[in-house]
C-alpha positions in Angstrom: 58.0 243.7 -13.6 54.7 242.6 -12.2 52.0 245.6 -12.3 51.4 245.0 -8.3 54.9 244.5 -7.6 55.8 246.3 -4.3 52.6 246.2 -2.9 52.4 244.3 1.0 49.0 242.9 0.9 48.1 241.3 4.7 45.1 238.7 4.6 43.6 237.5 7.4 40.3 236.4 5.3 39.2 232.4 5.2 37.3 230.6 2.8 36.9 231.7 -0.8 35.8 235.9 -1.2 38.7 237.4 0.9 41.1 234.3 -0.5 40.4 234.4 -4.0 40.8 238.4 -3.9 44.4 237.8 -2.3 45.4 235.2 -4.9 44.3 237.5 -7.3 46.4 240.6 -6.6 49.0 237.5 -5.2 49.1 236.2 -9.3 49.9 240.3 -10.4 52.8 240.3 -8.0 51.7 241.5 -4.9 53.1 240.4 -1.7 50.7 238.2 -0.2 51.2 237.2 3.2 48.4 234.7 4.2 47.9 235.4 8.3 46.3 231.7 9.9 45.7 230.9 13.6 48.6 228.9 14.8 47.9 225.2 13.3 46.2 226.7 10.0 43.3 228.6 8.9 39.7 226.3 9.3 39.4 226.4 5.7 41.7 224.3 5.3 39.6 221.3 6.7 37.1 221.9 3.7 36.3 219.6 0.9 37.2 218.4 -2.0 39.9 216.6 -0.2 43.5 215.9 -1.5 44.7 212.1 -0.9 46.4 213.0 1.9 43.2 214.6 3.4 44.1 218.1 3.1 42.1 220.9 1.3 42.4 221.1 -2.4 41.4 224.3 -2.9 42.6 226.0 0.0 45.7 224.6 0.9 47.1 223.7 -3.0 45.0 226.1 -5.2 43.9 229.3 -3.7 47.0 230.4 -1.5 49.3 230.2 -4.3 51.7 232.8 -4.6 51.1 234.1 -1.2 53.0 233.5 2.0 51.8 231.7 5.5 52.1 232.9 8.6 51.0 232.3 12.2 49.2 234.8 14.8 46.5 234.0 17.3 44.8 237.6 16.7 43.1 237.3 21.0 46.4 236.7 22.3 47.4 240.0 24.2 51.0 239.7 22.5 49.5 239.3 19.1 48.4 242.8 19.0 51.6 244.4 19.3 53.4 241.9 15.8 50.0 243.1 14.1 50.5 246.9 14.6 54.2 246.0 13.6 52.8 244.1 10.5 50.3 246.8 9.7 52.4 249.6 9.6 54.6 247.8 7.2 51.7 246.7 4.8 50.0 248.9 2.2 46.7 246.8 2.5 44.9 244.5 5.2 42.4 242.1 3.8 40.1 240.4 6.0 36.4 238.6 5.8 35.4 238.2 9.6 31.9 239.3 11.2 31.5 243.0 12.1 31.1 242.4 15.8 34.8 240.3 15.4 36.9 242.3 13.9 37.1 245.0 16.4 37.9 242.3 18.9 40.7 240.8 16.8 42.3 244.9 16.4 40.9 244.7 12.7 39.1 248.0 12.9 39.7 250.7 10.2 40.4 252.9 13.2 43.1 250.7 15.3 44.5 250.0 11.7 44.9 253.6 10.8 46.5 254.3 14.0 49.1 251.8 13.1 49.4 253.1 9.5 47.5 256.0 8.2 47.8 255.0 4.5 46.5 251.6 5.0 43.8 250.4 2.7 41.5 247.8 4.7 39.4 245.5 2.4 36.8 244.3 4.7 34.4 241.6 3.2 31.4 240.8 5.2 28.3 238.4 5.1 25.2 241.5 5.1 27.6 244.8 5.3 28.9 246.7 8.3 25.2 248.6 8.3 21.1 247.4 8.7 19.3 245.4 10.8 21.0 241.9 9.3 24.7 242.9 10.0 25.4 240.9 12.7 24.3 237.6 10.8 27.2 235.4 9.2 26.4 233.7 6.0 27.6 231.5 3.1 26.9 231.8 -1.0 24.3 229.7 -1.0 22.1 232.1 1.5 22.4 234.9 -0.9 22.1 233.5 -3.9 18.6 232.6 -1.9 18.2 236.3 -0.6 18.6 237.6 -3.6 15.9 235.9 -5.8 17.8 234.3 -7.9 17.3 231.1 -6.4 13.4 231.5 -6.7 13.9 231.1 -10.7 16.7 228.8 -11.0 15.5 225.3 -11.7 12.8 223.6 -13.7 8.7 224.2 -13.2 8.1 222.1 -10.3 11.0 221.6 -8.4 12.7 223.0 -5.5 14.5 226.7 -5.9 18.1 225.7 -7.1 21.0 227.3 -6.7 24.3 227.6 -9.2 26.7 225.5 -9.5 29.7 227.6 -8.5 29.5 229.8 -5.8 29.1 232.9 -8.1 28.5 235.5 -5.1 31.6 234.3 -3.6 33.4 234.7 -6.7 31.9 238.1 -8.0 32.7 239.7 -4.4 36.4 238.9 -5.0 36.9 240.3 -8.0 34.4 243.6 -6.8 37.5 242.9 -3.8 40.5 243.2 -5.7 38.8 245.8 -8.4 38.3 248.0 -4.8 42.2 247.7 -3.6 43.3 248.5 -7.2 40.8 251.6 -7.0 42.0 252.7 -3.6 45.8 252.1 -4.4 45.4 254.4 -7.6 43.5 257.0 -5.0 46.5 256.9 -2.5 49.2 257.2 -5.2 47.6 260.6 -6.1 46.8 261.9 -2.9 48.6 260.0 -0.5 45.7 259.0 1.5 44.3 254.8 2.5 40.5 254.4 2.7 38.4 251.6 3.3 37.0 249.4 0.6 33.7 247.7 2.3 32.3 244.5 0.6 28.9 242.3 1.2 28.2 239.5 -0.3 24.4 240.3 0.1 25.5 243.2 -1.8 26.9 241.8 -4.5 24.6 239.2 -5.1 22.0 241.8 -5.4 23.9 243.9 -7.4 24.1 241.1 -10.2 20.4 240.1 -9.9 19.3 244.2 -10.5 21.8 244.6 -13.2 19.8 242.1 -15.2 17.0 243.9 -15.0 15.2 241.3 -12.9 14.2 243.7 -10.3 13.1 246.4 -12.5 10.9 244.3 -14.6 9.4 243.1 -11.0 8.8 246.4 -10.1 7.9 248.1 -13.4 5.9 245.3 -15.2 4.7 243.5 -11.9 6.2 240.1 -13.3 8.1 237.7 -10.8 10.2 235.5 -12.7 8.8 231.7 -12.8 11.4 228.4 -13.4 12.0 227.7 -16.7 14.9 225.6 -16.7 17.7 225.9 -19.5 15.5 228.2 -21.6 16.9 231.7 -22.0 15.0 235.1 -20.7 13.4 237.0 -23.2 15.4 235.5 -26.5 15.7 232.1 -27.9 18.0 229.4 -26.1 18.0 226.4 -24.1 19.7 222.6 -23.8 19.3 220.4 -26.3 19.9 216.6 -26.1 22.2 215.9 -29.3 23.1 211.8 -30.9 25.8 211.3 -28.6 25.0 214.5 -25.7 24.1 217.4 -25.5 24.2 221.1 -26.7 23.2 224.7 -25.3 22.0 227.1 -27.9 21.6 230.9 -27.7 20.0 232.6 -30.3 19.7 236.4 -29.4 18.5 238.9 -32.1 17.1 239.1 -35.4 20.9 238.4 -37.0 21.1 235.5 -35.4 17.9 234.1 -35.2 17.3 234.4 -39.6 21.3 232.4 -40.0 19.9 229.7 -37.3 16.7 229.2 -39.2 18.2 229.1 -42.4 20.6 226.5 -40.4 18.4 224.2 -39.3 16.4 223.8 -42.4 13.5 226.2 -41.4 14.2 229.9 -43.1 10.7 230.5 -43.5 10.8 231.1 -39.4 11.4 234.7 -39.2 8.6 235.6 -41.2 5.9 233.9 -38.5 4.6 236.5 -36.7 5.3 234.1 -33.5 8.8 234.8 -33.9 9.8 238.3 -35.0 11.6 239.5 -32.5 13.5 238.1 -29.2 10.2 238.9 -26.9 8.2 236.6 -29.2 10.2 233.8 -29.9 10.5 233.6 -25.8 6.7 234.0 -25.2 6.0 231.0 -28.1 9.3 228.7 -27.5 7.5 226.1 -27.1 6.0 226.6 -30.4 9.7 226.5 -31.7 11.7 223.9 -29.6 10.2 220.9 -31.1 11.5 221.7 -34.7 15.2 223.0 -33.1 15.1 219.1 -31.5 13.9 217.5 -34.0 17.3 218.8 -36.2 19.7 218.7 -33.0 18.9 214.6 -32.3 19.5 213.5 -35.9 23.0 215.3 -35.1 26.0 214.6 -33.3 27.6 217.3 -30.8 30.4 218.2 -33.0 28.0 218.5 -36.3 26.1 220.7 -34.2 29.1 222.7 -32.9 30.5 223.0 -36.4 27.3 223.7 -38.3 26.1 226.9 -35.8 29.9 228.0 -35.6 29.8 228.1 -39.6 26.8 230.3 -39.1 28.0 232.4 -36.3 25.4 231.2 -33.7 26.4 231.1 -30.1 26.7 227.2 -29.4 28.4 224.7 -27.2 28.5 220.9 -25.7 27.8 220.4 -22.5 30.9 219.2 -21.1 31.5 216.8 -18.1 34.6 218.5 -15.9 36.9 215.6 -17.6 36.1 216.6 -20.8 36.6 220.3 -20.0 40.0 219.3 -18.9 40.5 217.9 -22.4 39.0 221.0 -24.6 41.2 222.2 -27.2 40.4 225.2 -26.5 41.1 225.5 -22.9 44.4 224.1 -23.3 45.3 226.5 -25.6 44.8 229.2 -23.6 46.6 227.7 -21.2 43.3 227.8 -18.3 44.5 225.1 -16.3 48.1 225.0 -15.3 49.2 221.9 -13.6 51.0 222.5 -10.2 53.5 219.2 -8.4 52.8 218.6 -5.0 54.7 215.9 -2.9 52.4 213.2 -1.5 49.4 214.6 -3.6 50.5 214.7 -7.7 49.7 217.3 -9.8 47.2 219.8 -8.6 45.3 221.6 -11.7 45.5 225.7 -11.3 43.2 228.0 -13.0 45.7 230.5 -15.2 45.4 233.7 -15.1 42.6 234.9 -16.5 43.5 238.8 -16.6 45.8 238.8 -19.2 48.2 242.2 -19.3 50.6 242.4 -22.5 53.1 244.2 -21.0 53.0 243.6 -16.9 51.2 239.9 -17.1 50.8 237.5 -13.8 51.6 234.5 -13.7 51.8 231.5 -11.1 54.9 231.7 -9.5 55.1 229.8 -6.2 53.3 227.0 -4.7 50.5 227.6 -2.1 52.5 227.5 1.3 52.5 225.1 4.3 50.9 226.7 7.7 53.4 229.2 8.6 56.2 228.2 6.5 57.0 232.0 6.1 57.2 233.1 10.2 61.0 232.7 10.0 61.2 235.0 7.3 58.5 237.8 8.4 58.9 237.8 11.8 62.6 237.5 11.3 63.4 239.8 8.4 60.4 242.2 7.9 60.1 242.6 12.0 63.6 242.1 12.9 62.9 239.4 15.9 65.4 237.4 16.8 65.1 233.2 16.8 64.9 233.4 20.6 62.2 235.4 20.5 60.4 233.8 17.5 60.4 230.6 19.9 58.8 232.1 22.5 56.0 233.4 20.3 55.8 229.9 18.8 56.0 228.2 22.6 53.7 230.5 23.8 51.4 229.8 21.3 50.9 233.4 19.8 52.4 232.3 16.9 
C-alpha cells in the first residue's frame, strides 16, 4: 500500500513546477495521468538532450510513474472527454496563464461543475490577483524579482542567479504539500477547494523567511555580494591541495572546536570574534589564517579533520563525482532507469522517505499518449472506433 494510493491526479501542467508536483504525488502512488497536446507536451523539446534528441528530464525523468495521454484542450470535442475525465479525478493540476485556463475549460468553476469535490492545483507565473497577473514568467525572473539575485555573486560582477531552479522547485513541493492539505480537508468534510500557487510567491516567501526583508526594512541594510562567504556567521569556499572545501562555522560551539582545529584556540577569546555577528563583520581578519591551514591540506584531511570535530564541512564536488559519493549511493539518491535507444537514465530516489507507506519508482516515464487506449478505453468506456476518430480528428 502506497499512502496516495487511490487518488486520480489529472495534470495538464508543462515544464518543471506543475511536473515535479505530479511526479511527486506520482512516486507516493497516485494515479498520474500526464494530459499533452496531441504530438506531446512542448517541454519535451527542452534541453539537456538524450542521444536520440529527446528531453532528458521531461520525457525520461520527470514523468515517471505517471501516465500520457492526448487532448487538444480548444478542440470543441475536447471539452466534453475533459468533463468526462474530471468527474472521474480527485485532483486537476495545471500551470497555464490566468487569461488561458478559462479558455482551455480549466476554471475552478467549469471544473466544479463537472465534479464538486475536485481539488484544482493551479500554478501560475505572478498569481491569479495584482497588476502583474497576466505576465508569464520563468525561474530565473523571480529569483531576479525577488532580490535574491541582487546579492548572489561576487563584489563586482553581474547579479547571479542559482544554479538549480530553486523557485521552480520550492513551488512544487509548496504544490504537492497543498493537494495533500486539501485531500486531508475533503476526507473530513467532504468538500474540494482550490490550492493557488505563484512562483513570484514562493520565491518571495523564501527570501522573507530569511529575514532578508526584515533586516532591509528594520535596520535599513540592503544586502551587498559577497560571494561564498556566509550571512552573519563564519563560512565560505576554501581552495584545498587537490580542490576545494566549503566551511560553515555557525555559533560559539562550533566556532571554539574549529579554532582549536585549525591550530588557532586562542581565537574565541579576540574580541573580533565572539560571537557569529563579529566573526562576519571581521572575516576578512580570519580567512587568511582558515586558508593558510586548508591549502597545506588535502580535501579528505580537511573533511575528516572538521568531521572529527563536528564542524559542518564538505568538497566541492563536480556532478561526476557526486554521482560517485559514498554517501549518495548509500542512500540510494540516484536510481538508474533503462531506456531503449538512450541507456541508463539516472532518477533522483525518493527523497520523502515513509517507514511504513514508502514511494518508490515504479514505471518508466511514458511515450506521448501511450496510455489513450487505456483511459479513454477503460476509465471512459469509448469504443476503438471512436478512439480513432478522436485520434483522426486530431482531438486526441
Amino acid at each position: 500500500m502506497m499512502v496516495l494510493e487511490g487518488i486520480r491526479v489529472l495534470d495538464f501542467s508543462r515544464y518543471i513546477a506543475g511536473p515535479y508536483a505530479g511526479m511527486l504525488m506520482a512516486d507516493m502512488g497516485a494515479e498520474v495521468i500526464r494530459v499533452e497536446s496531441p504530438g506531446g507536451a512542448e517541454d519535451r523539446t527542452l534541453g539537456p538532450m538524450a542521444p536520440n534528441g529527446q528531453s532528458l528530464p521531461f520525457s525520461y525523468i520527470i514523468p515517471r510513474n505517471k501516465k500520457s495521454i492526448t487532448l487538444d484542450l480548444r478542440s470543441p470535442k475536447a471539452q466534453e472527454l475533459l468533463a468526462r475525465l474530471v468527474a472521474r479525478a480527485d485532483v486537476v493540476l495545471e500551470n497555464f496563464s490566468p487569461n488561458v485556463k478559462g479558455e482551455l475549460g480549466l476554471s475552478y468553476e467549469k471544473l466544479r461543475a463537472a465534479n464538486d469535490k475536485i481539488i484544482l492545483v493551479s500554478i501560475s507565473a505572478y498569481g491569479e490577483s495584482g497588476p502583474y497577473a497576466p505576465r508569464v514568467g520563468f525561474d530565473t525572473v523571480f529569483q531576479a524579482l525577488s532580490g535574491v539575485m541582487s546579492y548572489t555573486g561576487f563584489p563586482g560582477h553581474p547579479p547571479t542567479r542559482a544554479g538549480i531552479a530553486f523557485v521552480d522547485f520550492s513551488t512544487a513541493l509548496s504544490a504537492a504539500w497543498g493537494t495533500t492539505l486539501a485531500l486531508y480537508h475533503r476526507q473530513q468534510t467532504g468538500e474540494g477547494q482550490k490550492v493557488e500557487l505563484a512562483l513570484l510567491d514562493t520565491a518571495i516567501s523564501l527570501m522573507a523567511s530569511m529575514g532578508v526583508a526584515a533586516e532591509c526594512q528594520l535596520l535599513g541594510f540592503l544586502r551587498p555580494q559577497i560571494g561564498n562567504t556566509t550571512f552573519y556567521a563564519f563560512g565560505d569556499c576554501f581552495q584545498a591541495r587537490d580542490g576545494w572545501v566549503v566551511l560553515s562555522v555557525l555559533g560559539n560551539s562550533l566556532f571554539r572546536r574549529f579554532a582549536q582545529t585549525i591550530g588557532h584556540p586562542q581565537l574565541p577569546q579576540d574580541p573580533r570574534f565572539q560571537d557569529d555577528m563579529s566573526r562576519f563583520y571581521h572575516r576578512r581578519d580570519l580567512l587568511p589564517l582558515v586558508q593558510a591551514w586548508i591549502k597545506e591540506r588535502t580535501t579528505a584531511q580537511v573533511e575528516e579533520a572538521m568531521a572529527a570535530a563536528k564542524v559542518p564541512c564538505g568538497r566541492v564536488n563536480t556532478v561526476a563525482e557526486t554521482l560517485a559519493d559514498p554517501q549518495v549511493k548509500a542512500r540510494g539518491m540516484l536510481v538508474g532507469v533503462e531506456y531503449e535507444g538512450v541507456g541508463q537514465v539516472p532518477q533522483p530516489g525518493v527523497h520523502v522517505r515513509l517507514s511504513r507507506t514508502p514511494g518508490r519508482v515504479r514505471t518508466k516515464a511514458p511515450r506521448v499518449g501511450q496510455h489513450n487506449q487505456e483511459v479513454y478505453g477503460k476509465l471512459l468506456g469509448l469504443t476503438g472506433e471512436e478512439i480513432r476518430g478522436l485520434k483522426k480528428d486530431k482531438v486526441i
